[in-house]
C-alpha positions in Angstrom: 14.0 -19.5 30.6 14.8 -16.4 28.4 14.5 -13.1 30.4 11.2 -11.6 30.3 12.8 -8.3 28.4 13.8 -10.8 25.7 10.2 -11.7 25.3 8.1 -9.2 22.9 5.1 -11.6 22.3 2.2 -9.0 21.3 -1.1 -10.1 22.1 -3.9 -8.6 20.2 -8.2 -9.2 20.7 -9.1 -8.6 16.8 -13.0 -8.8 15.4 -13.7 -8.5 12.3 -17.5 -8.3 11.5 -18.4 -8.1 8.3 -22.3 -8.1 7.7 -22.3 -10.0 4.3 -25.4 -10.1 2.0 -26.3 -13.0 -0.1 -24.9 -16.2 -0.1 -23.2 -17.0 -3.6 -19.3 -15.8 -4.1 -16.3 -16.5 -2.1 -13.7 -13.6 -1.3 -10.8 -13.3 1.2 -9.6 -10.5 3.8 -6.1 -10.0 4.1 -4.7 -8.0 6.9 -0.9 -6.8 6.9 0.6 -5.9 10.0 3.5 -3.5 9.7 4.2 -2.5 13.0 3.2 -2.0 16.9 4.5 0.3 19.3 3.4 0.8 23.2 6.1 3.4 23.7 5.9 4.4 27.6 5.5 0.5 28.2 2.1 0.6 30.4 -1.2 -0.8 31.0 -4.3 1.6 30.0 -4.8 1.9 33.6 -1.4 3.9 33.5 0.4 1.4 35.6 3.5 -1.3 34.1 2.5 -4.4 33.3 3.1 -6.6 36.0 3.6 -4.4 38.7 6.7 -3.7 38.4 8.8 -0.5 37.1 8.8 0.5 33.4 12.4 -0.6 33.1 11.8 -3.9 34.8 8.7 -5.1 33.5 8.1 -5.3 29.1 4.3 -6.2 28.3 3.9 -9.7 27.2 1.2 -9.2 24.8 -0.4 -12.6 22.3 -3.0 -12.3 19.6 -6.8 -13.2 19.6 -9.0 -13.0 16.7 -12.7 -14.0 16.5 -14.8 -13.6 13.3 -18.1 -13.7 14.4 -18.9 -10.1 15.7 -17.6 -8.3 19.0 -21.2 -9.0 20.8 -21.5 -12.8 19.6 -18.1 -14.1 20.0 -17.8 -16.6 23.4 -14.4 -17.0 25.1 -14.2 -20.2 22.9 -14.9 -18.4 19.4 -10.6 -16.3 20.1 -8.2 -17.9 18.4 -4.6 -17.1 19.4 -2.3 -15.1 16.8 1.2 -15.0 18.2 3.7 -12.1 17.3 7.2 -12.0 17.8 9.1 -9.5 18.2 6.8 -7.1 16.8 6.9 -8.9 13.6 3.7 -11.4 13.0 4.4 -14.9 11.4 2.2 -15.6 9.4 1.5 -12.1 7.8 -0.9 -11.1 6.4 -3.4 -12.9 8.3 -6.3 -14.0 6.0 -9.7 -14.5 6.6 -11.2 -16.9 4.4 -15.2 -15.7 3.8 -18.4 -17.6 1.8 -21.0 -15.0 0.5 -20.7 -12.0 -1.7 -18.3 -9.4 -0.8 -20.7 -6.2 1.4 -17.7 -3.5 0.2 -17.0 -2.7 3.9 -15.9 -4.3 7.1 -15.6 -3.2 11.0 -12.3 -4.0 12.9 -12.0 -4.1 16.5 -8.6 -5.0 18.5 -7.9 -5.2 21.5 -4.2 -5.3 23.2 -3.6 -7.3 26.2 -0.4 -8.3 28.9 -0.7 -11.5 29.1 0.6 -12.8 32.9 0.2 -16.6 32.5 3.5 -16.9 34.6 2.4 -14.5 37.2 -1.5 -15.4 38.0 -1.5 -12.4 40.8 -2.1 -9.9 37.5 -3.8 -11.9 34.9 -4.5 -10.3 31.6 -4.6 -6.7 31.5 -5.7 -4.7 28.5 -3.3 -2.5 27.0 -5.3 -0.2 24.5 -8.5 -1.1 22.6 -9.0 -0.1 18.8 -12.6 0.0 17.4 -11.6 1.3 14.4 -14.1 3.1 11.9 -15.8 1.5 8.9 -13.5 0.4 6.4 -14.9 0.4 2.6 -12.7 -1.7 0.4 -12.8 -3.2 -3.2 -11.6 -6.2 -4.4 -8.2 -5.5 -5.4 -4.7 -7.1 -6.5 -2.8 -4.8 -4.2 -2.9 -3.8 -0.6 -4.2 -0.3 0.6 -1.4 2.0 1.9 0.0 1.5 5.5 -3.1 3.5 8.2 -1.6 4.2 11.2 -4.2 4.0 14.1 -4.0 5.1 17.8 -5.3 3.0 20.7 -8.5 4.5 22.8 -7.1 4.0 25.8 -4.1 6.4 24.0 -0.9 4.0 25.3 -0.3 2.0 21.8 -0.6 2.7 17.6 -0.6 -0.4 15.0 -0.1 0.1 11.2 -2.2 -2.0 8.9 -2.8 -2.4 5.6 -6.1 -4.5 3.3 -6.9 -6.0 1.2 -9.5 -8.1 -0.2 -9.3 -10.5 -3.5 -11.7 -12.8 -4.3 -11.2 -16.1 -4.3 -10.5 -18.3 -7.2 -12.7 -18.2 -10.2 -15.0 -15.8 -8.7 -14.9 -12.1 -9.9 -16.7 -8.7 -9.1 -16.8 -5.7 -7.1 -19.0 -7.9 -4.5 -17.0 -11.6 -5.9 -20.3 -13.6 -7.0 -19.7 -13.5 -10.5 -18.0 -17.1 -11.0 -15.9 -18.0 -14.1 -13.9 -21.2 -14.6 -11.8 -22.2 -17.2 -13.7 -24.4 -19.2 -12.8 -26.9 -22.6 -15.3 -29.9 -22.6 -19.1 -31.1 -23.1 -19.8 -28.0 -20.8 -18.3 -25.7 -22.7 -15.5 -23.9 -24.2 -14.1 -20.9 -22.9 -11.6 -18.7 -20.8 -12.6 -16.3 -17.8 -11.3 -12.1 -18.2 -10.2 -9.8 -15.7 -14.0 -9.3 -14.8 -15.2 -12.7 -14.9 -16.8 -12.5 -18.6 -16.9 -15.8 -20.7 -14.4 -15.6 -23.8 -15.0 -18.2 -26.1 -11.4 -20.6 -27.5 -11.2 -20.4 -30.5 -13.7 -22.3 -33.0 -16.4 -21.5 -30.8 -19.1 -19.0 -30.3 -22.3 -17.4 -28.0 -21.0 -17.0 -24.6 -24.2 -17.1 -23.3 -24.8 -20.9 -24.1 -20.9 -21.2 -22.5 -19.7 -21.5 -25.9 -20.6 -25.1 -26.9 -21.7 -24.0 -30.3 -18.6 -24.2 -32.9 -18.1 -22.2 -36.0 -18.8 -23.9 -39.0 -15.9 -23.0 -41.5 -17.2 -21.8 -45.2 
């Protein structure tokens, strides 16, 4: 078995609520981890994981996520996240949504030490991060790296966001839905903002372009 200072699985308890209006668009949350740090190696109760000395006993720490609001999400909602290393594989993690984009989400995380091998200690939290209202728009690019410190004031994450959304749906709130189109339907291309351009040898956008210019 590899020796438990060899093992740097970080374990994290993230909710994402996001109280989403409507019903029509489609968007997705990305979340890019950059990097974790639990620098003095302890519990939030002040004592090392385990039991054991600081030098002796490294946090095992695993990733839980549950989408579906910190108050409404059962032990069966978490889904594990593993980290290795401090690096996360896959990353970012994305969170698929339905329903127009609300321009904000709430984040909560919670760090654990994970003892499956030792059942005397269980799983012990680490820190706890309810982290403010985020507002966000639909963008190409990710925000810049936030650095944010634990409650419980023994760990800080970096993250970065970003929300796009998904194909063929545009908009600051992703309900406006454009599709490349060159049939019966219609004849047209989709711009940066989701507004009908019509191929050429067509016209009136607002009939989807199925009427065609009649050369002199």
């Amino acid at each position: 078995m590899m020796p438990k200072h060899l093992r740097s699985w970080i374990y994290f308890l993230l909710v994402v609520t996001l109280s989403s209006v409507g019903v029509n668009g489609d968007y997705i949350l990305k979340i890019m981890f950059h990097s974790y740090a639990n620098p003095d190696n302890l519990k939030a109760n002040g004592s090392p994981c385990d039991g054991g000395t600081i030098e002796e006993q490294k946090c095992e720490s695993f990733l839980h996520y549950c989408l579906e609001g910190s108050t409404s999400c059962s032990r069966e909602s978490y889904q594990n996240y593993n980290i290795t290393g401090g690096d996360p594989s896959p990353n970012p993690v994305l969170f698929p949504m339905s329903g127009s984009w609300p321009g904000q989400f709430e984040l909560y995380m919670r760090i654990t030490d994970d003892d499956d091998d030792d059942p005397r200690f269980g799983d012990e939290r680490i820190d706890r991060f309810p982290l403010p209202v985020i507002f966000l728009s639909p963008s190409p690019v990710f925000t810049s790296p936030m650095t944010f410190v634990g409650d419980d004031g023994r760990a800080n994450i970096t993250l970065s966001f970003q929300v796009e959304c998904a194909t063929d749906f545009y908009g600051l709130d992703c309900t406006t839905f454009c599709q490349y189109t060159d049939n019966e339907n219609g004849h047209y291309s989709c711009n940066g903002d989701g507004t009908k351009m019509c191929l050429t040898g067509y016209q009136n956008p607002q009939t989807d372009c199925t009427e065609a210019i009649c050369l002199p």
